[in-house]
C-alpha positions as CSV (number, residue, x, y, z in Angstrom):
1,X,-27.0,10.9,41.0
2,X,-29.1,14.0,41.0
3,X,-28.6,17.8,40.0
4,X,-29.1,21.0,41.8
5,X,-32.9,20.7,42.2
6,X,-32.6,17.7,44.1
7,X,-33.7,19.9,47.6
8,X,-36.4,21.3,46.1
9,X,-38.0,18.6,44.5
10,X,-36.9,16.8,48.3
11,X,-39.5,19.8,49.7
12,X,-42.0,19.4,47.0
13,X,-42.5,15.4,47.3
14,X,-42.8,15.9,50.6
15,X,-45.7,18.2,50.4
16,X,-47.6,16.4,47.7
17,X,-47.5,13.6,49.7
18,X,-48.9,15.0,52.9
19,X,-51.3,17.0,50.7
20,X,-52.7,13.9,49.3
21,X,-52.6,11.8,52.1
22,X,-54.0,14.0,54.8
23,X,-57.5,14.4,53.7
24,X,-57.8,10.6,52.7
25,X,-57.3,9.7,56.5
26,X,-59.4,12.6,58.0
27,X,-62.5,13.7,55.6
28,X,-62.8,16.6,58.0
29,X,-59.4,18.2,56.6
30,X,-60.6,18.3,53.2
31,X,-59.7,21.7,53.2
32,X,-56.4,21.2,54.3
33,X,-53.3,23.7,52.7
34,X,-49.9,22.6,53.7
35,X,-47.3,25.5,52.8
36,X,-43.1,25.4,53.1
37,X,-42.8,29.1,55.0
38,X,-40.3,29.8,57.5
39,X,-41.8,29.4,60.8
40,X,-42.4,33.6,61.1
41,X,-44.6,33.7,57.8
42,X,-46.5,30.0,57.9
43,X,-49.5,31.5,59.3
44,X,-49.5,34.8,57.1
45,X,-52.7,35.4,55.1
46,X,-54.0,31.6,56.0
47,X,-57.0,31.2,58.2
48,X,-58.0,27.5,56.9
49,X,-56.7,23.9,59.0
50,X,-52.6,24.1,57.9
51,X,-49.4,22.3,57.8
52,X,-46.3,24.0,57.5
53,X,-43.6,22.0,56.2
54,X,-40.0,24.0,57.0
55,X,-36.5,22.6,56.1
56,X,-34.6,24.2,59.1
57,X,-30.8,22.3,58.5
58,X,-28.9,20.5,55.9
59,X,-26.4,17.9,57.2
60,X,-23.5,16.2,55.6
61,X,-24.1,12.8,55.4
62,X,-20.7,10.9,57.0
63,X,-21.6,7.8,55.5
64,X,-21.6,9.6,52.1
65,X,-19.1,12.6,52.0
66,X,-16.1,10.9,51.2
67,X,-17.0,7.5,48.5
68,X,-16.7,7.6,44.8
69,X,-20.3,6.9,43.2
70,X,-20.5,3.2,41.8
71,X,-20.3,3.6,37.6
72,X,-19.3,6.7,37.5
73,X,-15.5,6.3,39.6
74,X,-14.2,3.2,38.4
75,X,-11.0,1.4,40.7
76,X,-8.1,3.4,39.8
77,X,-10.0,6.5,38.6
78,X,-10.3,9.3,40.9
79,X,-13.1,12.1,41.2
80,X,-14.4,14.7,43.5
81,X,-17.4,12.5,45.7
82,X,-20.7,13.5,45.3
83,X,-22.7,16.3,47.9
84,X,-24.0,14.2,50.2
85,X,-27.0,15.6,52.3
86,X,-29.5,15.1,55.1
87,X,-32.2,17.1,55.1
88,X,-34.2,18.4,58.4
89,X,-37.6,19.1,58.2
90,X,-40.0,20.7,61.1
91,X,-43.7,19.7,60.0
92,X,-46.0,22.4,62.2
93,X,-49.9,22.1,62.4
94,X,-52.7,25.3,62.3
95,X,-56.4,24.6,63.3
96,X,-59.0,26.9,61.7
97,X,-59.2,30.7,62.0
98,X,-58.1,33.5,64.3
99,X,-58.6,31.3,66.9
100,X,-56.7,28.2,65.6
101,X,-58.3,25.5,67.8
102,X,-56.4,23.1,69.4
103,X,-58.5,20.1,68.4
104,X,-58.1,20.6,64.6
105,X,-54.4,21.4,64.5
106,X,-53.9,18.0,66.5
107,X,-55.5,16.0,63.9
108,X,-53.7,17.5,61.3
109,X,-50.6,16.8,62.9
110,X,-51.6,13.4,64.0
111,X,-52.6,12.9,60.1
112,X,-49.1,13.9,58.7
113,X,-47.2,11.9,61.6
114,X,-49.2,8.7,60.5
115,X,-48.7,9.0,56.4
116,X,-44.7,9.8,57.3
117,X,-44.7,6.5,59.5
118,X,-46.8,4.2,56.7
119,X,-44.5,6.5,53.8
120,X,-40.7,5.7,54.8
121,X,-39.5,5.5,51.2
122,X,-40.0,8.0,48.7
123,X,-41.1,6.3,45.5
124,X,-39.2,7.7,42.5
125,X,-42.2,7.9,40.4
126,X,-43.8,10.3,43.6
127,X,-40.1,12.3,43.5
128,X,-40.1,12.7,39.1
129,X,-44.2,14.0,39.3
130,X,-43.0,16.7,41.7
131,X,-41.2,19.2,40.0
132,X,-39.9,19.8,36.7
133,X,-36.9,18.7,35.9
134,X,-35.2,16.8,38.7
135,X,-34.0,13.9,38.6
136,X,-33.2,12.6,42.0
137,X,-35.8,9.9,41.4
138,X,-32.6,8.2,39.8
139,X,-30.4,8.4,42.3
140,X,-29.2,5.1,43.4
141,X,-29.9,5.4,47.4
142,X,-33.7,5.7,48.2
143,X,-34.9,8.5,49.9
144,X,-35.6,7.7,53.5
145,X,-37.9,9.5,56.1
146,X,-37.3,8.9,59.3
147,X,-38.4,10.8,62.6
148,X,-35.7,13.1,64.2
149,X,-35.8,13.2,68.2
150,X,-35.5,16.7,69.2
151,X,-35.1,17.8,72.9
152,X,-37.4,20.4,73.9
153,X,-34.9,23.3,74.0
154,X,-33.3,23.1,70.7
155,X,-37.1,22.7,69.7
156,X,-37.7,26.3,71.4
157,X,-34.4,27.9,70.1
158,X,-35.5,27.8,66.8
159,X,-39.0,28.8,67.6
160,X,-36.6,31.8,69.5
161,X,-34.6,32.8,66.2
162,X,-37.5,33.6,64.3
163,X,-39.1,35.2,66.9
164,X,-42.7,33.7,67.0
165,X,-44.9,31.7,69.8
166,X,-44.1,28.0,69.5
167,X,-46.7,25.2,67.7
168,X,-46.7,21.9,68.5
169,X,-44.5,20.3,65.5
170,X,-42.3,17.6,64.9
171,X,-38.7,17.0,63.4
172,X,-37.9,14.4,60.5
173,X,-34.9,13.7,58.7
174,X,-34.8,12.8,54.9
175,X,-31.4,10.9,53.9
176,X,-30.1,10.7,51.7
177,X,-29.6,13.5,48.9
178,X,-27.3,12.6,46.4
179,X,-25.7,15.9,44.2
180,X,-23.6,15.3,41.1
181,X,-19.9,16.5,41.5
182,X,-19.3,18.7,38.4
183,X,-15.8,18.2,38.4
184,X,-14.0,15.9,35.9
185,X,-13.1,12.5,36.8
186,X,-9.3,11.7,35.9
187,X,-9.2,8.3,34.1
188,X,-5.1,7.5,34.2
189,X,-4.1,4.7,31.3
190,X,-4.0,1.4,32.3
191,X,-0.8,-0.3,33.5
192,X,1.3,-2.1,30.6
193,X,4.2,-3.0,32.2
194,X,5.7,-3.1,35.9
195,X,9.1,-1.7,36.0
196,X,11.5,-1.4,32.6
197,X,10.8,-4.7,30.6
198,X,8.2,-5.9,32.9
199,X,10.8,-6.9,35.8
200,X,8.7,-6.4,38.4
201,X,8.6,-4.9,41.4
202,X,11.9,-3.8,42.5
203,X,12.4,-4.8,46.5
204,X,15.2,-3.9,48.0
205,X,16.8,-5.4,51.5
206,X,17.5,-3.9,54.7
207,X,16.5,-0.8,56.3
208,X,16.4,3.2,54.9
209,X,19.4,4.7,56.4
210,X,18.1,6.9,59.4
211,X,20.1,9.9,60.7
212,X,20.5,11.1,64.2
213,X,22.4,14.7,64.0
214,X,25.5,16.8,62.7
215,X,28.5,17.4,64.0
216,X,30.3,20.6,63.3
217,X,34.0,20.7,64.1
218,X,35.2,21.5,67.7
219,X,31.4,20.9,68.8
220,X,30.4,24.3,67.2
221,X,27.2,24.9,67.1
222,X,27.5,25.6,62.8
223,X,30.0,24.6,60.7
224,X,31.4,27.3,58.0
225,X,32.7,26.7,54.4
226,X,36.1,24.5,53.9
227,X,35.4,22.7,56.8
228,X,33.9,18.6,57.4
229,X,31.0,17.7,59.5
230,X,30.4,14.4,60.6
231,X,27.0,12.6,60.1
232,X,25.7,9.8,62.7
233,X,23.1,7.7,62.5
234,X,22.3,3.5,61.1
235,X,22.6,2.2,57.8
236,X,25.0,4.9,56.7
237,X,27.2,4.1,53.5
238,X,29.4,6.6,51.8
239,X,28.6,3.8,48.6
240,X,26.1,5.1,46.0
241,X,25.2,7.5,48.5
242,X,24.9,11.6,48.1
243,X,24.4,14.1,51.0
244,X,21.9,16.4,50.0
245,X,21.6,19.6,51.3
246,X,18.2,22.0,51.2
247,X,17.2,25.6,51.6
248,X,14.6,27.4,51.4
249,X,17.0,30.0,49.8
250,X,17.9,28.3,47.2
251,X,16.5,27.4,44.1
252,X,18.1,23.9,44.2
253,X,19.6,21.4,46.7
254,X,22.9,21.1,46.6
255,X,24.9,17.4,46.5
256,X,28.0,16.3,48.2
257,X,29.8,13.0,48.0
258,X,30.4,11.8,51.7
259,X,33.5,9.6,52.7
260,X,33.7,7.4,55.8
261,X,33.9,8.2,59.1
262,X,36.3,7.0,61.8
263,X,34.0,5.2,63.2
264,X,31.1,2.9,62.4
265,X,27.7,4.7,62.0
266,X,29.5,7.7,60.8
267,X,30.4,9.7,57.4
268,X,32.2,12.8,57.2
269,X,31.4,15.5,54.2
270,X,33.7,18.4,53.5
271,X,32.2,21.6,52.4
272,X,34.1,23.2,50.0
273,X,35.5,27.2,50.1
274,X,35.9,29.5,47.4
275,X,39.7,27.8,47.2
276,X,38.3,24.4,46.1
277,X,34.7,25.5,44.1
278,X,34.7,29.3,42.2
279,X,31.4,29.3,42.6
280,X,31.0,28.1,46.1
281,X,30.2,31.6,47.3
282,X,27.1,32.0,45.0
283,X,26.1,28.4,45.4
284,X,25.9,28.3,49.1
285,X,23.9,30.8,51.4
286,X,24.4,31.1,55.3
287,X,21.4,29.7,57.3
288,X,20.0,26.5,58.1
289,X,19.2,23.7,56.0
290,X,17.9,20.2,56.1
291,X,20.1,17.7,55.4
292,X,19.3,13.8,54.1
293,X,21.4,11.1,52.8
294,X,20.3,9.5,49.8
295,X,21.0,6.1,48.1
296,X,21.1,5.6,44.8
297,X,22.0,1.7,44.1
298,X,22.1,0.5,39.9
299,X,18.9,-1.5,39.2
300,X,17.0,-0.4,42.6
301,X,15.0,2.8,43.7
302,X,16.8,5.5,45.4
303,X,16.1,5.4,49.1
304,X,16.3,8.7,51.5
305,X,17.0,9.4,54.6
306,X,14.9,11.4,56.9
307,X,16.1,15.1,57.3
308,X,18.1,17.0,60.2
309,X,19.0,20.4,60.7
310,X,22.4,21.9,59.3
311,X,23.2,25.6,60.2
312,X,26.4,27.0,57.8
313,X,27.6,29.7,59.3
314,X,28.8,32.8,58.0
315,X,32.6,33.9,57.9
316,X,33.2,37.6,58.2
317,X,36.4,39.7,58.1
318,X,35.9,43.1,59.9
319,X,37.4,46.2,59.0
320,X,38.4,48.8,61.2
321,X,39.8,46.7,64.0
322,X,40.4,50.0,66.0
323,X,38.2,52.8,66.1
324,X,37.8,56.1,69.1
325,X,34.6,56.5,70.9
326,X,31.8,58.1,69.7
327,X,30.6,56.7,66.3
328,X,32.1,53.9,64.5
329,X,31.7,53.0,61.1
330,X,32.5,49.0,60.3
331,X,32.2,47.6,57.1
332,X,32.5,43.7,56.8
333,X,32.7,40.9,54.0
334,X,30.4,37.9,54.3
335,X,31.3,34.3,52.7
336,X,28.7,33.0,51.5
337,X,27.3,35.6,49.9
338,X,24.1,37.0,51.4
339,X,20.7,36.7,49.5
340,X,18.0,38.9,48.5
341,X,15.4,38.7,51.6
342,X,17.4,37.4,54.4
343,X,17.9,38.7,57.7
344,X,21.1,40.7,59.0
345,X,22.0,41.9,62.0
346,X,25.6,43.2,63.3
347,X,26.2,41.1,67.1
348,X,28.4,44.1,67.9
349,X,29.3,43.6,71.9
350,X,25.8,43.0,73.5
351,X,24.4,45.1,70.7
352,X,22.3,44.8,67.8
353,X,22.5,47.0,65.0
354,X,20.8,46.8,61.3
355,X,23.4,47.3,58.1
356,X,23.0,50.8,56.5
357,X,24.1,48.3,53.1
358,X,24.2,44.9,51.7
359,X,26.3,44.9,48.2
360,X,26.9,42.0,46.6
361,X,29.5,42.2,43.8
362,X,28.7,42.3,40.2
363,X,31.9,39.1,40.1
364,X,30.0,36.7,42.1
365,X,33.0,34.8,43.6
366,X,33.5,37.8,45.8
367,X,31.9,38.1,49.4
368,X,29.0,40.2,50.4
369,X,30.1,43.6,51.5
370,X,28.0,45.2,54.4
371,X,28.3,48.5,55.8
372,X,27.5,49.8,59.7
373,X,27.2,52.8,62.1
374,X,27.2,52.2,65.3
375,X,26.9,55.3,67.8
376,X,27.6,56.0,70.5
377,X,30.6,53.5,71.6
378,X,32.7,53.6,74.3
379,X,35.9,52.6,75.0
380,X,36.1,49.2,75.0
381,X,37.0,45.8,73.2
382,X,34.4,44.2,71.2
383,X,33.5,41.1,69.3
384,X,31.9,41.4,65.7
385,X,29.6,38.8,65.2
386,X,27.3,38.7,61.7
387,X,23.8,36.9,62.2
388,X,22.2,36.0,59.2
389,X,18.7,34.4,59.5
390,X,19.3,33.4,62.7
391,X,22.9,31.8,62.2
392,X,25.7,33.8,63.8
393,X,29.2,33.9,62.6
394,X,32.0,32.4,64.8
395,X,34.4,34.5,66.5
396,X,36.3,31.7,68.3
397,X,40.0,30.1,66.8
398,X,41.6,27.4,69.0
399,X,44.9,27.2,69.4
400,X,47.3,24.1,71.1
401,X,46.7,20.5,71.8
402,X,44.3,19.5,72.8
403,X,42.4,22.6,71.0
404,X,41.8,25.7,73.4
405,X,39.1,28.3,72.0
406,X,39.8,32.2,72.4
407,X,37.9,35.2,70.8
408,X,39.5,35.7,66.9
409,X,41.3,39.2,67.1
410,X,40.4,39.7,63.6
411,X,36.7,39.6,65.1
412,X,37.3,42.3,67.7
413,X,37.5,46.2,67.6
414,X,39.3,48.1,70.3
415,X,37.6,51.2,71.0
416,X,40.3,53.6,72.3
């Protein structure tokens, strides 16, 4: 692994090399400089035969990015993988003077191209002399130079950004750079025992149970506290099993035994009212939830079903029922009670109107009290409907056999 110099001292080896290299091919570049400007300033102050060595683009190396580093990650261990790099390089040659002849700033580029094809490795001794410090001589992958083909118009964009006439020059690649991760590696105990007693693996036969929807009573489209929904799906059992119902309301999900259904591939739970659970008021909120079944047989791991929407409706009582036109002032209850953040909205007729108030009771088993205005009303009947986070109350009874829905006259308000 290397530290953070590892792209400088990249740049610097680089340079040496060429430096040295140059001259010992072509006597007549003795007084060779090779400099690492941006392509803008290469040529600034220098008049003598020059090659400009420019790192233009870092690249992630794929291969790399993603793979512990061999003695440092052990199996089991994990850590954050080491900065993986590809370096770019654009290697531009200068002749001599104002003038910059043609002739000389071939050679020198012929001269670097030909010590970059016989040099392909970087020696680590060649990487340690270069700078100070670094240690990417250590790393365990060598570095690797390699010609990158460039087509001629990315070749000129760049030339473009810095806004200078184009050189003849040519593209390399250097792969790959190694950087230390500074972050810790985590180094979990080893494994003693599998299971309580060393038992083993528990396995456990047959399928998770899957579910396929809810059904709220009278094909509703929510259901509302005190009464059952029924639950399809496969591999259903009401045995060891708990329905468990989530919001993102609540602090907690809450967990219902289910009984049987009257058919196979069914189970039915009842939610309870404030009649059968005190606190079923506070417990519960309207809105949607996801609902799972899970398993939980002695000796074997709990298994879970996946999740379906539930939307619990909520149950309003409306008060006045009549009213004259003009303005009307309603104020309703709401069971559950309504929390801190969710959404209300009176359904009053084709209207929607925002609460002036939402109290909840000091005594949390009683109901949510809301207050309205609605102006003006004409005379008319209306049905009340509360929607709270998107779930509207239901303002149907049914009546007779087999059942026969009509509008709840407790959910109206003659306007008279």
């Amino acid at each position: 692994m290397s530290n953070a110099l590892a792209i400088a001292a990249c740049t610097a080896t680089l340079r040496n090399l060429l430096l040295a290299q140059i001259p010992f091919l072509d006597s007549d570049l003795s007084d060779l400089e090779v400099t690492t400007q941006p392509l803008d300033l290469a040529r600034k102050n220098v008049t003598k035969a020059q090659l400009n060595l420019f790192l233009y683009q870092t690249v992630l190396n794929g291969a790399w990015r993603n793979l512990d580093m061999p003695r440092q990650v052990r199996p089991g261990e994990t850590g954050a993988p080491a900065l993986a790099l590809n370096l770019h390089y654009l290697i531009t040659a200068y002749g001599r003077g104002e003038s910059d002849n043609d002739s000389v700033s071939h050679r020198v580029l012929g001269g670097a191209m030909s010590v970059l094809h016989d040099h392909p490795l970087l020696s680590r001794g060649e990487i340690s002399a270069a700078l100070t410090g670094n240690d990417l001589g250590e790393q365990l992958e060598r570095l690797k130079i390699t010609p990158l083909a460039t087509a001629l118009e990315d070749m000129s964009k760049l030339w473009m950004v810095f806004q200078t006439q184009y050189r003849i020059s040519a593209a390399y690649e250097v792969t790959v750079l190694l950087i230390d991760s500074r972050a810790p590696v985590r180094t979990p105990l080893p494994v003693l025992q599998r299971g309580e007693g060393d038992r083993g693996v528990a396995t456990v036969a047959g399928l998770a149970p899957t579910l396929r929807e809810i059904r709220p009573p009278n094909s509703q489209p929510a259901a509302r506290l005190g009464e059952d929904i029924a639950i399809a799906g496969e591999q259903l059992t009401a045995t060891d099993a708990i329905v468990r119902f989530t919001s993102s309301r609540l602090a907690q999900p809450l967990e219902i035994l289910p009984t049987s259904g009257a058919k196979p591939g069914e189970l039915l739970v009842h939610l309870p009212s404030k009649t059968e659970d005190a606190n079923a008021l506070s417990r519960w909120a309207p809105g949607f939830y996801t609902v799972a079944l899970v398993v939980k047989k002695t000796g074997a791991p709990a298994m879970a079903s996946n999740e379906v929407a539930f939307a619990l409706a909520p149950q309003i009582t409306v008060s006045p029922t009549n009213a004259t036109p003009g303005t009307v002032n309603l104020t309703l209850t709401c069971e559950p009670r309504i929390l801190t953040g969710q959404r209300v909205l009176l359904l009053f007729g084709d209207r929607q109107v925002e609460p002036d108030s939402v109290t909840n009771p000091i005594d949390t088993t009683q109901p949510t009290t809301l207050a309205f205005t609605i102006p003006g009303v004409g005379a008319e009947s209306y049905v009340v409907r509360l929607r709270v986070d998107g779930v509207d109350s239901i303002p149907v009874v049914y009546s007779g056999t087999p059942p026969v829905p009509s509008f709840d006259p407790l959910q109206k308000v003659t306007v008279a």
